[in-house]
C-alpha positions in Angstrom: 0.0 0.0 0.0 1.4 3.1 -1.1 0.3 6.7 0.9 -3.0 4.9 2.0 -4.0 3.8 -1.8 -4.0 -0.4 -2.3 -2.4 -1.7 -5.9 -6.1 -2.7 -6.6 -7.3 0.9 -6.2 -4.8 2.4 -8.1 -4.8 0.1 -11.4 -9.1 0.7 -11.0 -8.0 4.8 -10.7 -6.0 4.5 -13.6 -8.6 2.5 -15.6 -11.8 5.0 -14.6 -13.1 7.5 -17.2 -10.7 10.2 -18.4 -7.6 8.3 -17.1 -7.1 6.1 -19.6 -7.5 2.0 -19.6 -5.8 -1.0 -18.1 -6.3 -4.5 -18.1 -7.5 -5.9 -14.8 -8.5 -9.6 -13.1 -12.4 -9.7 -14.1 -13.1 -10.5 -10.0 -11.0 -7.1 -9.4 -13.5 -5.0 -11.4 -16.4 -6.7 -11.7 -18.6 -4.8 -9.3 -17.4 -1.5 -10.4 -18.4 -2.8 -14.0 -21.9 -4.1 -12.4 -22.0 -0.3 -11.1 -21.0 1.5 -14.4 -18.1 2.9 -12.9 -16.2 0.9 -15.5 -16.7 -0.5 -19.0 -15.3 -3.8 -20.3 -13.5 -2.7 -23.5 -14.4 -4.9 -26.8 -9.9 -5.5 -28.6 -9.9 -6.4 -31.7 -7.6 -9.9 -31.8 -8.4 -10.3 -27.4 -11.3 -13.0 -27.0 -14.4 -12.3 -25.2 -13.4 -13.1 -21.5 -9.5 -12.2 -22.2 -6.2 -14.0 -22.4 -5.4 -17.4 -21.0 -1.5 -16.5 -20.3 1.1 -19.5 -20.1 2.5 -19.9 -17.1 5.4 -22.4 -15.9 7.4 -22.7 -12.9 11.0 -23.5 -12.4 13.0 -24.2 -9.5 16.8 -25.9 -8.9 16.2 -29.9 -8.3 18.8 -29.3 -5.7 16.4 -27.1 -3.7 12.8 -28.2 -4.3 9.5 -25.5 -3.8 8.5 -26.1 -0.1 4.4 -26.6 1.2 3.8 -23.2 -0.5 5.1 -23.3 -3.3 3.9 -26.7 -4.2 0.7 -25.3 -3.6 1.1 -22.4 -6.2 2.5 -24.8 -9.0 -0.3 -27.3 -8.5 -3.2 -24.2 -8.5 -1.6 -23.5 -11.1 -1.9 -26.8 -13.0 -5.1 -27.4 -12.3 -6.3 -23.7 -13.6 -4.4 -24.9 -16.7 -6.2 -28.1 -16.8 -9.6 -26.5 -16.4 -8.5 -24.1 -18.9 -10.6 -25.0 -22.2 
């Protein structure tokens, strides 16, 4: 949190009318789209819904991920395998 304003309320800030756009997590926005306090933007060449990014993790097989990060990689698998 920087001077009292959250990441999240800054990247909405920048995104609100007559500051320009950004692209945000649907579940960040999506009440200030259900209260017209933002727009979801129509990109040419972006699908409906917008981008499935690939993601991968690496670590050294030396020093395995511990409990939490064996937890990230395998949310991160099964988003990818629930990913259509």
């Amino acid at each position: 949190m920087l001077d009292g304003v959250s990441l999240d309320q800054s990247l909405t800030f920048m995104a609100s009318p007559d500051e320009g756009w950004g692209g945000m997590p649907l579940h960040a926005v999506s009440k200030d789209i259900a209260e017209g306090r933002l727009i979801e933007l129509s990109i040419e060449d972006i699908p409906a819904g917008g981008l499935k990014l690939p993601m991968a993790a690496v670590y050294r097989v030396d020093a395995p991920p511990g409990p939490a990060g064996r937890w990230i990689i395998d949310r991160l698998k099964a988003c990818s395998e629930g990913a259509s």
